[in-house]
C-alpha positions in Angstrom: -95.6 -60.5 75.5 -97.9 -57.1 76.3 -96.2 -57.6 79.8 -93.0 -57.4 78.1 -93.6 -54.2 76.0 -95.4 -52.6 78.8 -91.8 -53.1 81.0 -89.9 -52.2 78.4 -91.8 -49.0 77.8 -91.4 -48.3 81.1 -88.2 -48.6 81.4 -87.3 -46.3 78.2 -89.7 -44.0 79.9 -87.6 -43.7 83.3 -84.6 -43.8 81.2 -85.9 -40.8 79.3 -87.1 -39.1 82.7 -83.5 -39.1 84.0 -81.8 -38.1 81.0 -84.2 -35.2 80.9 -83.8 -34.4 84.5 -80.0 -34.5 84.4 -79.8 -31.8 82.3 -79.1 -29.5 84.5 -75.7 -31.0 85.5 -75.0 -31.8 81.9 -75.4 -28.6 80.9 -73.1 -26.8 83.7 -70.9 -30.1 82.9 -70.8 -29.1 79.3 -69.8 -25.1 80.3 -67.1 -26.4 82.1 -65.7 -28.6 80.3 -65.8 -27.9 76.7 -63.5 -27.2 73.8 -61.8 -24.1 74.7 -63.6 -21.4 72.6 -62.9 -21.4 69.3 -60.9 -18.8 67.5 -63.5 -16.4 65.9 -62.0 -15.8 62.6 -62.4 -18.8 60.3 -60.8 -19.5 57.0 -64.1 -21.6 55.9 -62.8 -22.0 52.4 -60.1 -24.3 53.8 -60.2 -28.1 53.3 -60.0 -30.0 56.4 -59.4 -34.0 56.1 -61.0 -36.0 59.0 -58.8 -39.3 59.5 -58.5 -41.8 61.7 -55.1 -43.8 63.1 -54.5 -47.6 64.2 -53.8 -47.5 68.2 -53.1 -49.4 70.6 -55.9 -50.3 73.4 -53.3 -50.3 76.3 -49.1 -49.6 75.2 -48.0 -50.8 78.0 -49.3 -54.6 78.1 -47.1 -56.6 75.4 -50.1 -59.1 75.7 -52.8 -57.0 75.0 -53.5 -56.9 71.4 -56.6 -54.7 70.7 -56.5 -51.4 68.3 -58.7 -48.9 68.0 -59.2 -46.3 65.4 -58.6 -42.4 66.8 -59.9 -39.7 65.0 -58.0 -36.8 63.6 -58.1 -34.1 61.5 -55.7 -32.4 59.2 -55.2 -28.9 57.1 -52.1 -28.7 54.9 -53.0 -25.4 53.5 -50.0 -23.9 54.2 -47.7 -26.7 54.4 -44.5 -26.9 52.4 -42.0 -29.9 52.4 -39.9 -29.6 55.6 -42.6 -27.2 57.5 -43.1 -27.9 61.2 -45.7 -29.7 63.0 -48.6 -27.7 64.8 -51.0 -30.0 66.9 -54.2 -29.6 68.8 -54.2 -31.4 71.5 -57.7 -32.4 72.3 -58.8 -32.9 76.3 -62.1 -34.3 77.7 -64.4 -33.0 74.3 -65.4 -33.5 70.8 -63.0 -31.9 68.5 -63.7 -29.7 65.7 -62.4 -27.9 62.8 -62.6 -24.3 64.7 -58.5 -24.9 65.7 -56.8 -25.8 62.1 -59.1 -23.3 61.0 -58.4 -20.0 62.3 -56.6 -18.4 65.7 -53.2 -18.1 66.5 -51.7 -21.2 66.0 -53.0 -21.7 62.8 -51.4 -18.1 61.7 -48.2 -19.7 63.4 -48.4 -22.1 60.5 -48.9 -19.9 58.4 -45.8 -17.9 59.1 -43.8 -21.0 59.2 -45.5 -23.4 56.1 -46.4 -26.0 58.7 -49.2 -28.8 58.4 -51.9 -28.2 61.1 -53.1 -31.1 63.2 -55.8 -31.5 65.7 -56.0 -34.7 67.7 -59.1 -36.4 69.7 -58.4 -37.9 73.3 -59.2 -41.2 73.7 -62.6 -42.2 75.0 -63.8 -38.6 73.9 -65.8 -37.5 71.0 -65.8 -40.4 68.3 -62.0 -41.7 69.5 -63.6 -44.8 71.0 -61.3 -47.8 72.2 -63.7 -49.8 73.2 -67.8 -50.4 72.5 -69.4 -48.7 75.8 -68.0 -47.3 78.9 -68.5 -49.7 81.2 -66.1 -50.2 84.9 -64.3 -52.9 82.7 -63.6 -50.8 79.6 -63.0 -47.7 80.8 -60.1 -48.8 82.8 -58.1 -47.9 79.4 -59.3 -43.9 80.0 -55.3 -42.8 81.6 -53.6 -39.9 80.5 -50.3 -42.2 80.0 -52.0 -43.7 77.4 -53.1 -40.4 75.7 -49.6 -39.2 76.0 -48.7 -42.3 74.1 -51.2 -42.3 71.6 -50.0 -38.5 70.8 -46.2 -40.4 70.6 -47.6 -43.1 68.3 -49.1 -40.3 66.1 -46.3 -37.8 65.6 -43.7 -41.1 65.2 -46.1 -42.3 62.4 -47.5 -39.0 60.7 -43.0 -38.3 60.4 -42.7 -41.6 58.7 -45.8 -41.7 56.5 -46.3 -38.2 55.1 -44.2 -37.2 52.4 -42.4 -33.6 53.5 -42.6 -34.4 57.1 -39.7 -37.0 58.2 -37.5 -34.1 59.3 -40.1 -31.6 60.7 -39.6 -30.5 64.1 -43.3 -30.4 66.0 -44.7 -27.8 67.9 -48.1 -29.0 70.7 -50.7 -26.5 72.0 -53.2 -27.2 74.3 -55.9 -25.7 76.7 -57.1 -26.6 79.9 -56.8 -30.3 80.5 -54.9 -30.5 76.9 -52.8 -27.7 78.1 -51.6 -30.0 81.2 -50.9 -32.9 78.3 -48.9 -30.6 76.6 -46.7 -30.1 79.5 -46.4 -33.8 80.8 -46.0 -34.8 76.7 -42.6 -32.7 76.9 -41.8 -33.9 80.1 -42.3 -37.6 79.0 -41.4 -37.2 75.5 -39.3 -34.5 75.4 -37.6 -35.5 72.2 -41.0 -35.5 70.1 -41.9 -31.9 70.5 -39.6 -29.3 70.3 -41.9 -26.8 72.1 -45.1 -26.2 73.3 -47.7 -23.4 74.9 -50.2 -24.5 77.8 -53.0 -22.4 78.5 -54.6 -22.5 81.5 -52.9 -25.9 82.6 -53.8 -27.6 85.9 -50.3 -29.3 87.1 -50.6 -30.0 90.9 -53.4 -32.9 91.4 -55.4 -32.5 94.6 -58.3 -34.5 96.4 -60.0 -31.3 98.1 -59.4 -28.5 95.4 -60.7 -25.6 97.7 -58.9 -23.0 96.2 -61.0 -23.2 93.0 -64.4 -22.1 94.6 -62.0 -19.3 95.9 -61.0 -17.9 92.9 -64.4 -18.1 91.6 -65.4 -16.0 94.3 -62.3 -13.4 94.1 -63.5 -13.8 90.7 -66.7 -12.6 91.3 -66.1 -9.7 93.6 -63.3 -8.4 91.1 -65.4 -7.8 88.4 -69.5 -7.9 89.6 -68.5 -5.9 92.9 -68.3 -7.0 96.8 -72.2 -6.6 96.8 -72.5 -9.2 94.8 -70.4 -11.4 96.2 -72.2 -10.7 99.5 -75.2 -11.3 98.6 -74.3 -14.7 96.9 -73.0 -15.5 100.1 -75.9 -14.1 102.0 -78.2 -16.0 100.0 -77.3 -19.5 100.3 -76.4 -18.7 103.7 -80.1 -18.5 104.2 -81.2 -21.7 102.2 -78.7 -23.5 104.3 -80.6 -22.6 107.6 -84.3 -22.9 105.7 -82.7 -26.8 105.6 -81.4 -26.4 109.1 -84.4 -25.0 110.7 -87.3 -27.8 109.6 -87.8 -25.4 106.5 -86.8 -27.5 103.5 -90.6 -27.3 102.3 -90.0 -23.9 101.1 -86.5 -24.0 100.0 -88.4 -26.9 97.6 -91.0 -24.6 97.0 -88.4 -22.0 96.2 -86.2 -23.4 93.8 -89.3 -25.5 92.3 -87.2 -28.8 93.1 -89.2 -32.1 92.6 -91.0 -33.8 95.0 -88.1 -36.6 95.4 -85.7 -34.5 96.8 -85.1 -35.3 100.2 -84.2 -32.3 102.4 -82.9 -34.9 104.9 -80.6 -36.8 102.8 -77.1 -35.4 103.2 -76.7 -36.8 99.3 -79.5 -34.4 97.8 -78.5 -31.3 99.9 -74.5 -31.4 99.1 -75.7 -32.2 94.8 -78.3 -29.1 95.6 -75.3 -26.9 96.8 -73.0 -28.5 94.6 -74.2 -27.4 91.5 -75.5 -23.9 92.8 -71.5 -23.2 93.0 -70.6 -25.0 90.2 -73.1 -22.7 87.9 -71.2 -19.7 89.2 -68.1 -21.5 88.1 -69.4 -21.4 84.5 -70.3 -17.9 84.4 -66.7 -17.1 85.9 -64.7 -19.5 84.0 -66.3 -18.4 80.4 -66.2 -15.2 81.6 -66.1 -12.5 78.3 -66.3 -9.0 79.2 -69.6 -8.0 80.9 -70.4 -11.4 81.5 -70.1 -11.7 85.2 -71.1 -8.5 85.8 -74.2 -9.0 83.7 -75.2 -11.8 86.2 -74.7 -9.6 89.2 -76.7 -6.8 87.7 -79.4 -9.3 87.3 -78.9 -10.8 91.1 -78.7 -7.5 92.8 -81.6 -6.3 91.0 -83.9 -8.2 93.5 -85.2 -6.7 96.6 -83.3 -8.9 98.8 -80.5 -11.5 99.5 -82.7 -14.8 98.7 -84.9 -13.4 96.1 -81.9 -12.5 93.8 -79.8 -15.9 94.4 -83.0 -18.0 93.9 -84.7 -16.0 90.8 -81.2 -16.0 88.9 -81.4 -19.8 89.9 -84.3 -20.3 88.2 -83.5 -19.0 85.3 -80.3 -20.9 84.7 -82.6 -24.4 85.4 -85.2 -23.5 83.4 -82.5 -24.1 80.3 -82.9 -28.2 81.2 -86.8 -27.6 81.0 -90.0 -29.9 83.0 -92.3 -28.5 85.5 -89.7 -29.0 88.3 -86.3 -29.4 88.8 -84.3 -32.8 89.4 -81.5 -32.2 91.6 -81.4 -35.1 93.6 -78.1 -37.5 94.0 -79.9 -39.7 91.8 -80.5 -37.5 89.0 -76.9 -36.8 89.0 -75.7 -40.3 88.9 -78.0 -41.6 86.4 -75.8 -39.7 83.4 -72.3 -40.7 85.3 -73.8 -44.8 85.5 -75.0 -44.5 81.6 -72.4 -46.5 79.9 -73.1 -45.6 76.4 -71.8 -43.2 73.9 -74.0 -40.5 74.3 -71.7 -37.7 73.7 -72.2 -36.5 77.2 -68.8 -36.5 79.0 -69.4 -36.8 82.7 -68.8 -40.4 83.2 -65.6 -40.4 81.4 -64.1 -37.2 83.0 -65.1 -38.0 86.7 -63.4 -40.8 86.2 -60.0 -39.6 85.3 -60.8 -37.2 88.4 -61.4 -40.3 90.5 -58.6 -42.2 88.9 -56.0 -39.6 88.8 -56.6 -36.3 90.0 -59.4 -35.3 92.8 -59.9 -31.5 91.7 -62.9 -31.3 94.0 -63.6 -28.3 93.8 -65.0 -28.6 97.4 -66.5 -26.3 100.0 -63.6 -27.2 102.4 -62.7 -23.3 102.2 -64.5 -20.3 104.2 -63.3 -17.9 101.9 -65.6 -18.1 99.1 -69.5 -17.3 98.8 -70.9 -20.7 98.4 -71.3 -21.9 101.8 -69.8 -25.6 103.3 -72.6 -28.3 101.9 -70.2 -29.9 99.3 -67.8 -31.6 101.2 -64.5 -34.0 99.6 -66.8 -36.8 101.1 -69.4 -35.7 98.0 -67.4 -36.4 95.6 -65.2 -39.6 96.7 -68.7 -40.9 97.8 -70.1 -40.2 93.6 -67.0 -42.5 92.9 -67.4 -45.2 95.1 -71.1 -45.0 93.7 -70.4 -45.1 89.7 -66.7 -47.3 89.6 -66.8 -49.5 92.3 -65.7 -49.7 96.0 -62.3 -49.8 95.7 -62.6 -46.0 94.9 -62.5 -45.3 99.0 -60.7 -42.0 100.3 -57.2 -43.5 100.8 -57.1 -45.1 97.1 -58.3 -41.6 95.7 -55.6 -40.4 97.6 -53.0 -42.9 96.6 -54.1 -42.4 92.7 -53.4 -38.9 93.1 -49.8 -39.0 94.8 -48.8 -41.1 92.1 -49.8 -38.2 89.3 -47.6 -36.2 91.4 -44.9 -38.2 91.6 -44.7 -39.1 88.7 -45.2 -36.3 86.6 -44.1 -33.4 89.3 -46.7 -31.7 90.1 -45.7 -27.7 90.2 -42.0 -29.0 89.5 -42.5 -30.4 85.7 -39.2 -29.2 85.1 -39.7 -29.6 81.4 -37.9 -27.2 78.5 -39.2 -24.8 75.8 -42.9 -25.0 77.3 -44.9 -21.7 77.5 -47.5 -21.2 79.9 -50.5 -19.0 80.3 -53.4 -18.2 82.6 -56.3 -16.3 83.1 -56.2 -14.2 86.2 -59.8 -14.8 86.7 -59.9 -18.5 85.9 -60.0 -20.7 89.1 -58.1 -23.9 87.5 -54.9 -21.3 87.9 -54.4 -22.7 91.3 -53.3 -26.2 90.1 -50.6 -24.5 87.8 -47.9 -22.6 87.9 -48.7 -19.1 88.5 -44.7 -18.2 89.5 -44.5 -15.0 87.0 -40.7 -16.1 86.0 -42.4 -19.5 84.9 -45.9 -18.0 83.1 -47.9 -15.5 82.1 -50.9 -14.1 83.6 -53.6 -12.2 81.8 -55.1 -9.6 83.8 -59.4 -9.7 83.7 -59.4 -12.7 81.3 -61.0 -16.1 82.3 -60.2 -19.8 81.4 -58.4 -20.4 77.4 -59.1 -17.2 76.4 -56.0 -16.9 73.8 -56.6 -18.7 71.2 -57.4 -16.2 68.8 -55.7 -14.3 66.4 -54.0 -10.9 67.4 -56.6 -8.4 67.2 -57.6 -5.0 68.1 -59.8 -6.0 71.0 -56.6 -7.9 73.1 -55.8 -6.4 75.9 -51.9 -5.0 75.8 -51.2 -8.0 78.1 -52.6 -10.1 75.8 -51.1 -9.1 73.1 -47.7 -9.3 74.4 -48.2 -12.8 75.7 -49.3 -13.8 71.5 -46.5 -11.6 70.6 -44.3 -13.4 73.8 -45.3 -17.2 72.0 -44.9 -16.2 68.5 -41.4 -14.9 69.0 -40.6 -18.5 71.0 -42.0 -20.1 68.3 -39.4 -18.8 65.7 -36.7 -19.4 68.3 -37.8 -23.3 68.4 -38.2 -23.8 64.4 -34.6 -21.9 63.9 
């Protein structure tokens, strides 16, 4: 029995020691993939219902019979009887009340006496179809079966709540939701009369390179060419420390733990990996002074290395321990946890794997962040976490069919308004044409949300102005 307890503690221990230790990829995870900032005006006094609504586990097997309960949440504050629709669409995050509560779709329902809605993704937050998120039961994660779930909800809330039968709906979305808002109208076009995608990725691709790109165009636009240089410069020197027999002091450097192997191709391309990916954060939530606030900090140092490695530091220092875990293996042990733990990186690399690529690779020369995460990284991870049959060519294969079947940069849907960042990399996937969408000059990744206010930029604030006016034209 002591044997027993003694094992077991052990192995909570190790589990506990990887958890710890992945922080550091759960945290830059988390940056880039949360809820899209919330509006910052609230109306707190406002009463929001949380609900839940019967799905179905997979609508398209007649023979499979499983529900699930997704969550939801309401606000009818402003609704009156025949008042249009205004849904949320939630992507690859917990949702919260931040969206019926304030920003500029909720003042859209104001103006128009329509009953705010906010829905959770499957598999995300506490919309969970099946007990854990094991190979087997996450095979249900498939954004055709979001899209239906959002069908089953707007068919059902029009039948079930009084005032609504004959409401037309309108479906707003950011980031991955933004993309759902787009293939919803495509695939459903008679359930929504209109919609507005911010910052939607459209065109699925295995070896994203142009996202490291713009992080780096990014980066020089509005930190300076100095700093972009010396980003580059810098981990164009820890690459040769690891070429040159002198991975002991890039160890020593970056105060990585004693694991990590400086040989093992694995550790250096999840080492590089996330040193560009942590640059993606500070560009992609970029509010102003932000990225330029990180130069300032880089360029400060007397030289090239110093300033990359100290402002390094400081960003893995947030995951705390004596030394930093960024071996393969720390990375996997979050993506192989199947359990709820409201961390998100096993579900989302998944759909990735399963649907899109978006490796955001360093299969391009024209960014800082040198060439040691290659496309074979990331098909390698899924391979590694789902199972075998996730090789190059079925990647590949998973991602033409997304294509094909929703149309990549050719959606060719109606009454859909799109908007993007200038400085947000995920631009490259969407349509950037400027007779198709609107981009914001100097503003990063969802950054629209809000209300109309003094501190929009005029581009800005035509582009609110731009939706609100479609808007009227939809309901009329």
């Amino acid at each position: 029995m002591a044997h027993g307890v003694i094992a077991l503690t052990l192995a909570l221990l190790t589990l506990g020691y990887a958890q710890v230790n992945a922080n550091i990829f759960q945290q830059t995870f988390k940056q880039l993939h949360q809820e899209p900032p919330v509006p910052a005006n609230q109306n707190r006094a406002d009463e929001v219902q949380t609900l839940w609504i019967e799905q179905q586990l997979d609508h398209f097997d007649d023979a499979e019979t499983r529900t699930w309960q997704m969550r939801y949440m309401l606000n009818d504050v402003f609704f009156e009887a025949g008042g249009p629709l205004f849904i949320f669409l939630g992507g690859e995050w917990a949702i919260s009340t931040g969206y019926v509560t304030g920003g500029h779709m909720y003042d859209m329902a104001k103006e128009h006496k329509g009953l705010l809605a906010y829905t959770e993704h499957r598999y995300y937050g506490e919309s969970k179809p099946l007990p854990d998120l094991s190979n087997e039961n996450i095979q249900y994660l498939h954004v055709k079966q979001a899209l239906a779930d959002l069908a089953h909800f707007i068919r059902t809330k029009k039948a079930t709540y009084e005032g609504l039968s004959d409401s037309k709906v309108i479906i707003v979305g950011g980031s991955y939701s933004a993309t759902m808002v787009t293939w919803f109208k495509k695939t459903y076009p008679d359930l929504a009369t209109g919609g507005w995608a911010s910052s939607a990725p459209l065109f699925a691709k295995v070896n994203f390179v142009e996202y490291k790109e713009i992080t780096g165009q990014s980066i020089a636009l509005m930190g300076g060419s100095a700093c972009y240089n010396r980003i580059q410069n810098g981990i164009a020197e820890l690459e040769t420390m690891l070429a040159t027999k002198r991975g002991g002091e890039v160890k020593a450097l970056l105060k990585l733990c004693e694991k990590f192997d400086v040989y093992s191709d694995l550790d250096v391309w999840t080492l590089f990996s996330e040193i560009s990916d942590i640059f993606a954060g500070v560009v992609q939530t970029h509010n102003a002074g932000q990225i330029e606030g990180v130069c300032q900090t880089i360029l400060s140092e007397s030289s090239d290395l110093i300033g990359l490695s100290k402002y390094l530091l400081t960003v893995f220092a947030q995951s705390g321990g004596n030394c930093y875990d960024l071996s393969y293996d720390a990375i996997l042990a979050p993506l192989l946890e199947s359990r709820y733990t409201g961390n998100i990186m096993r579900q989302w690399i998944y759909q990735t794997c399963n649907e899109y690529g978006w490796y955001q690779t360093s299969g391009s020369a024209a960014q800082p962040f040198g060439t040691k995460f290659p496309v074979t990284y990331y098909t390698t991870m899924c391979a590694d976490v789902y199972g075998l049959q996730y090789s190059n060519s079925f990647i590949g294969d998973k991602v033409a069919e997304t294509n094909e079947y929703f149309g990549g940069l050719e959606p060719n849907v109606e009454n859909v308004y799109i908007t993007h960042g200038q400085l947000d990399p995920w631009r490259a996937m969407g349509i950037q044409n400027e007779t198709q969408a609107t981009i914001l000059p100097e503003y990063a990744h969802c950054k629209d949300f809000g209300s109309i206010s003094a501190s929009d930029s005029s581009e800005m604030r035509a582009s609110k102005e731009r939706v609100a006016e479609l808007v009227r034209q939809w309901l009329n």
